[in-house]
TORDRENDO-494200 format. One record per residue (C-alpha): residue number from 1; residue in three letters; x, y, z. Coordinates in nm, 4 decimals, m for minus. Each point is the difference from the previous one (the first is absolute). Layout:
BEGIN
R;seq;type;c1;c2;c3
R;NUM;ALA;X;Y;Z
...
//
This chain:
BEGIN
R;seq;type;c1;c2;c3
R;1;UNK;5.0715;m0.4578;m0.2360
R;2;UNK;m0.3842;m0.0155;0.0640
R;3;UNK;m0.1369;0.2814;0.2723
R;4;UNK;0.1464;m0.2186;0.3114
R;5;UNK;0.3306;0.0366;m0.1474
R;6;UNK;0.0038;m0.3123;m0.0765
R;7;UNK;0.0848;m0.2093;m0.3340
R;8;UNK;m0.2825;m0.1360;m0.1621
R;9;UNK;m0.0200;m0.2627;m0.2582
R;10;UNK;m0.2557;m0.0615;m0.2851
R;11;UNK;0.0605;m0.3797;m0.0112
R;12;UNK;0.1943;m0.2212;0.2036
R;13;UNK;0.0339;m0.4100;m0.0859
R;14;UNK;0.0194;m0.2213;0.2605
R;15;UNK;0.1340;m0.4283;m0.1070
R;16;UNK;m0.0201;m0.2524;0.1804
R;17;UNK;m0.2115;m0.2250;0.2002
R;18;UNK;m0.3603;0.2001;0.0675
R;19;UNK;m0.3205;m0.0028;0.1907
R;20;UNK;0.0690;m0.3196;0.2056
R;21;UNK;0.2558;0.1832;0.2596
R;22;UNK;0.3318;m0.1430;m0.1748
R;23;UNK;0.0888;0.3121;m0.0669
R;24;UNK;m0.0546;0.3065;0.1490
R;25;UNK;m0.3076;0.1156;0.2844
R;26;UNK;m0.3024;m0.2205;m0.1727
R;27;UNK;m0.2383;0.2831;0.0526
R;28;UNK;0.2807;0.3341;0.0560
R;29;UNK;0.1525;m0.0703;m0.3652
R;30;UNK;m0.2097;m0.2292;m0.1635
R;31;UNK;m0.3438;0.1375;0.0900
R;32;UNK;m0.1322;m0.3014;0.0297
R;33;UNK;m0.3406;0.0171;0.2382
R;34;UNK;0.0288;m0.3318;0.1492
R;35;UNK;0.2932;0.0963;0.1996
R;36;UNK;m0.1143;0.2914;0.1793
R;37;UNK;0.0481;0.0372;0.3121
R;38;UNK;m0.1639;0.2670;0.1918
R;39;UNK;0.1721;0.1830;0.3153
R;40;UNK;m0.3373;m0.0290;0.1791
R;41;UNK;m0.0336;m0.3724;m0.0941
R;42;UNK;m0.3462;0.0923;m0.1955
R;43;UNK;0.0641;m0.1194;m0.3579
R;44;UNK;m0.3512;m0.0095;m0.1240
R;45;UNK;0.0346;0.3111;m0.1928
R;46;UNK;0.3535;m0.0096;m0.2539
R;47;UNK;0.1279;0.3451;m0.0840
R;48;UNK;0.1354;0.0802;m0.3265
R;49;UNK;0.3252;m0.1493;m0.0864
R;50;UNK;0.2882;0.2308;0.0924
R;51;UNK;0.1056;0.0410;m0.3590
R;52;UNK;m0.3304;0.1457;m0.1083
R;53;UNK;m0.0136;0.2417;0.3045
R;54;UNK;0.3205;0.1228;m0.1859
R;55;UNK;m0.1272;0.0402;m0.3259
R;56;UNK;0.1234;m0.3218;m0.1324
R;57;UNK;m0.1406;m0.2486;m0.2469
R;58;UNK;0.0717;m0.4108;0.0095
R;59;UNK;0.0919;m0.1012;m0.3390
R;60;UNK;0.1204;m0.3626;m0.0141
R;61;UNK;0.2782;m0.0582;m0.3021
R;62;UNK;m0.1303;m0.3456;m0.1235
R;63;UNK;0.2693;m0.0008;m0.2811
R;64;UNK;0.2799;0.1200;0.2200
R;65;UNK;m0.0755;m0.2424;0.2606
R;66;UNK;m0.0324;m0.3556;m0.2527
R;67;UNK;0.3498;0.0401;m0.0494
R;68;UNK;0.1219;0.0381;0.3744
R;69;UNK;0.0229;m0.3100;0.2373
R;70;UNK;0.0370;0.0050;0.3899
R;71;UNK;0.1152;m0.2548;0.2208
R;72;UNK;m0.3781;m0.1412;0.0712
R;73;UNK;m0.0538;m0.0411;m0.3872
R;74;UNK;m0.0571;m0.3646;m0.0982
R;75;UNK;m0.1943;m0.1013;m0.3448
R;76;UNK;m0.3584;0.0177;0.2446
R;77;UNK;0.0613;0.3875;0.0188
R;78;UNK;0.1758;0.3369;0.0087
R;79;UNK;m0.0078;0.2413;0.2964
R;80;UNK;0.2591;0.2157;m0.1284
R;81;UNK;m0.1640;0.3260;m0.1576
R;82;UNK;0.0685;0.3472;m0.1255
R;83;UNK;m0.2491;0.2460;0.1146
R;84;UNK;m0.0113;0.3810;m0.0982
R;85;UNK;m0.1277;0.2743;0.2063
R;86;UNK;m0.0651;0.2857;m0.1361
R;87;UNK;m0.1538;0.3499;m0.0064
R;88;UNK;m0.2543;0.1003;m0.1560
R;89;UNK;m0.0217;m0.3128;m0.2328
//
């Protein structure tokens, strides 16, 4: 456990559906700036993504997510992806 007592990771992969809201918070999980939505309703200025405040990195797993299809595939495209997040990467 890290010093909060808590568990912590050094990757965790997230499939499915990302960065268009599908799927999990747009901006919460994602990190995805253009769905930010400030308490104060002042959204000029987007913090870092929530996984980099933890320490994570975004790694998308191109070859990992060709072979996966989602119930919005068609032949025009593929939102269905694998992404990494990792520490320390």
């Amino acid at each position: 456990p890290g010093e909060s007592g808590l568990g912590i990771v050094d990757e965790y992969i997230l499939i499915g559906e990302c960065d268009d809201g599908t799927c999990g918070h747009n901006y919460l999980t994602w990190g995805n700036p253009d769905a930010y939505e400030s308490e104060d309703g002042n959204e000029s200025s987007v913090p870092v993504a929530p996984y980099v405040e933890d320490g994570y990195q975004r790694i998308e797993l191109k070859d990992l997510s060709l072979l996966q299809i989602s119930r919005f595939d068609c032949k025009r495209s593929s939102e269905s992806k694998t992404v990494s997040f990792r520490r320390g990467a």
